[in-house]
C-alpha positions in Angstrom: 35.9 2.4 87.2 32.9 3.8 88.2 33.1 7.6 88.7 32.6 8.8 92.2 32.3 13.0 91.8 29.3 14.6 92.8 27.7 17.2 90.5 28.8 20.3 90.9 26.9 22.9 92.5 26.2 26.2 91.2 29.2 28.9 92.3 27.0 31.6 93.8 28.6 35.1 94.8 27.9 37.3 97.9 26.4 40.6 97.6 28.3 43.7 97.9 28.4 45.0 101.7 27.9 49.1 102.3 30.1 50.2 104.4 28.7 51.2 107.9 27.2 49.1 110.7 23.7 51.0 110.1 23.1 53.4 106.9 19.4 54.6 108.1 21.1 58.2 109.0 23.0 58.3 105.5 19.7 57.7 103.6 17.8 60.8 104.9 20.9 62.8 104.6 21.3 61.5 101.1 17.6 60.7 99.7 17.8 59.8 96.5 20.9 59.6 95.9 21.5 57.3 98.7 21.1 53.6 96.6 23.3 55.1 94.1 26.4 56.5 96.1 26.9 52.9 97.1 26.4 51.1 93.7 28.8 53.9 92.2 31.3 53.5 95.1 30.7 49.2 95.1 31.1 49.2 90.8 27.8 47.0 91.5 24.1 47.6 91.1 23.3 45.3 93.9 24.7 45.9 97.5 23.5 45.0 101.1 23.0 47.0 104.3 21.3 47.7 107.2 18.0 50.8 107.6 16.5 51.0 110.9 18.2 48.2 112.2 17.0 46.0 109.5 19.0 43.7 106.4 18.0 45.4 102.7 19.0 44.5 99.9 19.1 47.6 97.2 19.3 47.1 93.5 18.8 49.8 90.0 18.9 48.9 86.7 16.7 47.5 84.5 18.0 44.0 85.0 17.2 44.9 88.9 13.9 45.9 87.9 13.1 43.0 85.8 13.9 40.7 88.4 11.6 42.9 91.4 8.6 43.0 89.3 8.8 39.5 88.7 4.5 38.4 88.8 4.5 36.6 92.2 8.1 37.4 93.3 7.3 40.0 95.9 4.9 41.8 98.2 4.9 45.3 99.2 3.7 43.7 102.9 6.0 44.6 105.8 8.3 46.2 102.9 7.3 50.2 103.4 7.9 51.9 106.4 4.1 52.2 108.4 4.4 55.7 108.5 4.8 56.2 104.9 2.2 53.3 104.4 -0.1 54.8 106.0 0.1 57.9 103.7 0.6 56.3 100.3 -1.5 53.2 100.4 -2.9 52.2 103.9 -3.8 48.9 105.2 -6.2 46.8 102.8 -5.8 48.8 99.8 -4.7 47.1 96.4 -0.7 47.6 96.5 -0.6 45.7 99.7 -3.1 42.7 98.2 -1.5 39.9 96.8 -3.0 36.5 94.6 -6.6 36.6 93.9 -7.7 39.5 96.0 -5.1 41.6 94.5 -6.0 40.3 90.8 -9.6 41.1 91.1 -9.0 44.6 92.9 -6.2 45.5 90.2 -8.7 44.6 87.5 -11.3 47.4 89.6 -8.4 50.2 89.5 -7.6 49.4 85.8 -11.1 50.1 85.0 -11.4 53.5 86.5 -8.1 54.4 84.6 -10.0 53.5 81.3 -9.1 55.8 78.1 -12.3 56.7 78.4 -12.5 57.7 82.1 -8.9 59.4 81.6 -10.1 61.4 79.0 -12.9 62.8 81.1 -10.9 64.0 83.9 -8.4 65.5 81.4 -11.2 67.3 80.2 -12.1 68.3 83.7 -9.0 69.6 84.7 -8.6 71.4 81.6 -11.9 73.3 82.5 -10.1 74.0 86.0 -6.9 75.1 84.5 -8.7 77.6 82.2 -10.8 79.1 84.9 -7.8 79.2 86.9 -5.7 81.2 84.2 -8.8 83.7 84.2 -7.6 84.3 87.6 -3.9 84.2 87.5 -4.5 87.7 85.2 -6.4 89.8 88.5 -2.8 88.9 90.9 0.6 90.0 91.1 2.1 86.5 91.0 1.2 82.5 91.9 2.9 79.8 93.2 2.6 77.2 90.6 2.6 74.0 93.0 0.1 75.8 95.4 -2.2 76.3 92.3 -2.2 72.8 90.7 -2.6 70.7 93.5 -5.9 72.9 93.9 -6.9 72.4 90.2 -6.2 68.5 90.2 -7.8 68.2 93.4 -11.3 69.6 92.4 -10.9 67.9 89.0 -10.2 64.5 90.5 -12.9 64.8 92.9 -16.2 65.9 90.4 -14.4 62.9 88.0 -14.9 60.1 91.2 -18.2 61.0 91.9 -17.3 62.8 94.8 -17.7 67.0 93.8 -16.6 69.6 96.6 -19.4 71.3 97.4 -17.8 74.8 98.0 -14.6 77.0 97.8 -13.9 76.0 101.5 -14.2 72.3 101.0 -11.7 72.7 98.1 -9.0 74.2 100.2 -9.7 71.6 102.5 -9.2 68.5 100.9 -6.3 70.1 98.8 -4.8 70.7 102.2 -5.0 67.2 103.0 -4.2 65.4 100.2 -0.7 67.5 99.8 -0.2 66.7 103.0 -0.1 63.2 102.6 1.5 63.3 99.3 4.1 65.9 101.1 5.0 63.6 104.4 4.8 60.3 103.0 9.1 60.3 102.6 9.8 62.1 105.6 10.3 61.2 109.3 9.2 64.2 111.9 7.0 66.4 111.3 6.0 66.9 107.6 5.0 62.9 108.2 3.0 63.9 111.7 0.8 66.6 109.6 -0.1 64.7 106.7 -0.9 61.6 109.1 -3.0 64.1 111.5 -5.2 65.4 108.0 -5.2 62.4 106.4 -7.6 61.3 109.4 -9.9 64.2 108.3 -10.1 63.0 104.9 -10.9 59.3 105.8 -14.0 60.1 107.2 -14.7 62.5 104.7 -14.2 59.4 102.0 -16.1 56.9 104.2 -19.0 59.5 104.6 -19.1 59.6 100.9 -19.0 55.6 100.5 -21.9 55.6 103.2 -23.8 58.1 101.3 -23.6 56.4 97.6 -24.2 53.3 99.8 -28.1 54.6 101.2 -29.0 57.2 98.5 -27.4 56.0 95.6 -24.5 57.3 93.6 -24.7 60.5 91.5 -23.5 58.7 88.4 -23.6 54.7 88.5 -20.3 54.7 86.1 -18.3 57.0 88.5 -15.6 55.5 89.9 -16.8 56.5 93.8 -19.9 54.3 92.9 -17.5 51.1 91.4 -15.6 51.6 94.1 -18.6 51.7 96.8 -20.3 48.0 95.6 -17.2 46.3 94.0 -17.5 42.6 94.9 -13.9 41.4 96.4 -12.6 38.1 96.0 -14.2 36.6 99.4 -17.9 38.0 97.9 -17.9 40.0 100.1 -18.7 44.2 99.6 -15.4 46.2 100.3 -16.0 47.5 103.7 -16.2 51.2 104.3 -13.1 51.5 105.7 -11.3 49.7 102.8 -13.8 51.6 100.2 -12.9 55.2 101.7 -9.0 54.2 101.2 -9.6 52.9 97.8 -11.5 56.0 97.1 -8.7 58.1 98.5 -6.1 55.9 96.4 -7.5 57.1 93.2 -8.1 60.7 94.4 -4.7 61.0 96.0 -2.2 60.6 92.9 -3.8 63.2 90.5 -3.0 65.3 93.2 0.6 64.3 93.2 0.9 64.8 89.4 1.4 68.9 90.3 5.1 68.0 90.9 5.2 66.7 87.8 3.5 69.9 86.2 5.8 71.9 88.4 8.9 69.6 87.2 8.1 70.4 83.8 7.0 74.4 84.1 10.9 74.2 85.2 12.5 72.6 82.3 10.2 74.5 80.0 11.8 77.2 81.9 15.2 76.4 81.4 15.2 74.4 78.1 12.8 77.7 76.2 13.3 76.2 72.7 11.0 73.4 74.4 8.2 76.2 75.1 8.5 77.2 71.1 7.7 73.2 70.2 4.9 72.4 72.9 3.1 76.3 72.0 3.0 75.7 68.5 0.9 72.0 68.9 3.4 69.8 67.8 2.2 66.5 69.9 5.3 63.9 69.3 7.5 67.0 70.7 5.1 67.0 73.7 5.0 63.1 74.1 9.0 63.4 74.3 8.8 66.3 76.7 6.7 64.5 79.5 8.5 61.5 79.3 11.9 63.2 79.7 10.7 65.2 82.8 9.0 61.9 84.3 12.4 60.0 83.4 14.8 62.7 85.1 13.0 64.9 87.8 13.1 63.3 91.1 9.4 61.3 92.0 9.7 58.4 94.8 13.2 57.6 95.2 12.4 54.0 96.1 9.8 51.1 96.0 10.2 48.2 98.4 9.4 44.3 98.8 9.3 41.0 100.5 10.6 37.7 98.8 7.4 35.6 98.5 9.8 32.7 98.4 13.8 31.6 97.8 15.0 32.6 93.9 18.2 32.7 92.4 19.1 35.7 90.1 22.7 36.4 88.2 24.2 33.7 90.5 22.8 35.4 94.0 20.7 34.0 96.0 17.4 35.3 97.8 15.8 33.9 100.9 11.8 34.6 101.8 10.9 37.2 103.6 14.3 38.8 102.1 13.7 43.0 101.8 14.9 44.7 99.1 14.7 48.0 97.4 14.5 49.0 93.9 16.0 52.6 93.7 13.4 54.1 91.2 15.4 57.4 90.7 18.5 55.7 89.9 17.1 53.2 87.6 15.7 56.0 85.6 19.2 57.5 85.4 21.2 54.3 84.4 23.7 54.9 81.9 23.2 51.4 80.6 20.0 51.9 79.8 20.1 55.8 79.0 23.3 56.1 76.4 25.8 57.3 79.2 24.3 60.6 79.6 21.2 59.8 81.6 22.0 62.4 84.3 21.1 65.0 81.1 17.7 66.2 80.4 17.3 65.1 76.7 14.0 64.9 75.8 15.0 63.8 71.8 15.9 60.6 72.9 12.4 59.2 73.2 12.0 60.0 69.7 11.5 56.5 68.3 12.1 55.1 71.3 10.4 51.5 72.1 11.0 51.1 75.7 11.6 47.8 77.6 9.0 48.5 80.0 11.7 48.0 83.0 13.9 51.0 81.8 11.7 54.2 83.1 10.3 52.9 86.2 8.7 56.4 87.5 5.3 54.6 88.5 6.9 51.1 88.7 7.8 48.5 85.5 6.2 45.2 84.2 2.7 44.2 83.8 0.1 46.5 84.9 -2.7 43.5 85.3 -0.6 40.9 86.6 2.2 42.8 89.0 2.1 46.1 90.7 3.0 48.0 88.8 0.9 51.8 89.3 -2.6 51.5 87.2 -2.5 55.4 87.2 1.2 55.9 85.0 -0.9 56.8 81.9 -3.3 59.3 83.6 -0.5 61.1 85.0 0.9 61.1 81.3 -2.0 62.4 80.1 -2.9 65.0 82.6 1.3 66.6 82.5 0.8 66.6 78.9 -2.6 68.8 79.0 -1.5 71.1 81.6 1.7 71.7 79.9 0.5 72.4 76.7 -2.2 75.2 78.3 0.7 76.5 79.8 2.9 76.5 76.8 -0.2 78.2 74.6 -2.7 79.7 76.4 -1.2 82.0 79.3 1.9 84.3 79.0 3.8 84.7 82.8 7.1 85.7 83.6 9.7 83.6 85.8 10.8 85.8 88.8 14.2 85.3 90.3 13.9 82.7 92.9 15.0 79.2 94.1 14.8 77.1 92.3 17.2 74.6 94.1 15.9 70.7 94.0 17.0 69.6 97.3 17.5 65.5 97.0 17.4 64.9 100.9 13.9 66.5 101.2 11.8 63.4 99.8 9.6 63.8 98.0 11.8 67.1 96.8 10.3 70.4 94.6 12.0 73.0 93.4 12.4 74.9 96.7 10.0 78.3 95.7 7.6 75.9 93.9 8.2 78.2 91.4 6.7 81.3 91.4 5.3 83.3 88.4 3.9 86.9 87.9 2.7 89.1 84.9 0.4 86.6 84.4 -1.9 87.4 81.1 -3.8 85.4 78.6 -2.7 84.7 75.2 -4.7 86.2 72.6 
């Protein structure tokens, strides 16, 4: 008797539904904690909901993150609110590419991140920092966020190619870039300002383009001048407007690594034993350090994409054009991936440590050359690491009483003085 049963088909389960018709109002309330309320509450690391209107899918974990830095799996078109688009990458820059064009642009970025192109610019800013200390000694007190976003900004721009030609220009573009940096996770105002400068500094990057363009570049190796006559997968020479935001997309994020330098003034602040290890040279305890602060101070809360196509992963299935969210901040924190006690700043437990490569996710996970993951993670490594160590051994300050409160609605979030410090003096 000839048996008549069909295959069976694979069981598939749904996805875990957030309570709420609409969860766009919780999310700003909650900021980064917002993906991770709902996985805690659900018992899952996967749940569904709707933000402005619109079906998401939000995942942690390092099995999550596996699975959204798949090569080919996803595109970050359509996937990030415009308004914080327009601040963190724009329209026609590389983390909006996909396929060729994004291959061959990727392979440009990676290039200017070089270890020998990050070296320079750490020895750039560590010129800054020391002429900046020589400062700190003639005033009462600084505020430390106000005073590296300045340093990284004239740093980054003598390292592109691009050098601000005076004390006014400085303040200028360091205005603007903080501003972008500043709005990119808010709605209102703080998002209105940094889109309003950023408008400034786009004509600023596309005069500078233009410039290498006719006259020639200062330096042929800088990265302005790569930038200004890379070849793009069509043949064609980026166009200006796409050069000036590839110029500003390299400029931009050393900016952004003074929260990371403020993150980890703080910790040195409140963990002082830290100080002792990072004053005294000892570069595996610094290695450690940095890692920890990038693993649990608050960055990006999220990263979003598009399905490229239907996939199946642990027995759900995904449809194309499907939008989901990887919470960055939670991943980082996972107790299955951080010994239980990942809400627990612990630098030690890097000591050794071989990571996955999906398990601190701080500037994305995966392959740097094939996915998108961010071509600048080790320049932000290096450049904490340098500024922390001249503040650990070269400059003695004191730590006011202040606020130093780290709101997680506010995104992206600072300690809320940006930590102040006065009797500033060099170390003889």
């Amino acid at each position: 008797m000839n048996d008549l049963r069909q295959p069976a088909l694979p069981v598939h389960r749904a996805i875990p539904e957030a309570p709420g018709f609409d969860n766009t109002y919780a999310l700003l309330s909650e900021g980064y904690r917002f993906i991770g309320n709902r996985c805690d509450a659900l018992n899952s690391d996967i749940f569904s909901t709707r933000l402005m209107l619109k079906r998401v899918v939000c995942v942690r974990g390092e099995a999550a993150a596996r699975m959204f830095y798949q090569p080919g799996r996803f595109t970050r078109r359509r996937a990030i609110p415009p308004t914080t688009l327009a601040l963190l990458q724009d329209h026609g820059s590389t983390q909006v590419l996909d396929g060729e064009m994004h291959r061959l642009r990727k392979e440009l970025m990676l290039a200017l991140q070089s270890p020998q192109q990050r070296a320079r610019l750490v020895a750039l800013a560590e010129a800054e920092w020391r002429r900046q200390f020589a400062l700190w000694a003639r005033r009462r007190q600084v505020v430390l966020i106000q005073e590296a976003q300045a340093v990284l900004c004239r740093a980054a721009c003598a390292w592109a190619g691009v050098p601000l030609a005076n004390a006014d220009e400085a303040v200028l573009r360091t205005a603007e870039f903080s501003a972008m940096i500043d709005g990119a996770g808010a709605v209102g105002p703080r998002n209105w300002l940094g889109q309003s400068l950023r408008r400034h500094t786009e004509q600023w990057a596309r005069e500078r383009i233009n410039a290498i363009r006719m006259d020639g570049p200062l330096d042929p190796d800088s990265p302005a001048a790569r930038i200004a006559y890379h070849v793009d997968a069509d043949g064609e020479v980026l166009s200006g407007e796409h050069a000036a935001v590839e110029l500003i997309n390299i400029l931009r994020p050393v900016v952004a690594v003074a929260r990371y330098i403020v993150f980890g003034a703080l910790a040195l602040h409140e963990f002082p034993e830290w100080r002792e290890r990072l004053a005294g040279g000892d570069d595996a305890a610094l290695d450690m350090f940095v890692q920890e602060v990038r693993r649990y101070y608050p960055f990006f809360p999220a990263v979003g994409g598009r399905a490229l196509e239907d996939f199946e992963w642990q027995g759900l299935r995904f449809a194309k054009s499907d939008w989901v969210l990887l919470d960055l901040y939670g991943t980082n924190r996972h107790p299955g991936s951080w010994g239980g006690d990942g809400e627990h700043f612990r630098p030690g437990r890097f000591e050794g440590r071989q990571g996955s490569g999906f398990d601190l996710v701080s500037h994305g996970a995966g392959d740097y050359a094939g996915g998108h993951r961010c071509p600048g993670e080790m320049v932000t490594v290096e450049l904490t690491k340098s500024a922390l160590r001249l503040l650990a051994s070269e400059v003695a300050y004191e730590v006011p009483p202040q606020d130093l409160a780290i709101d997680l609605a506010r995104m992206p979030t600072l300690p809320a003085s940006g930590f102040v410090m006065e009797s500033l003096r060099l170390r003889r």
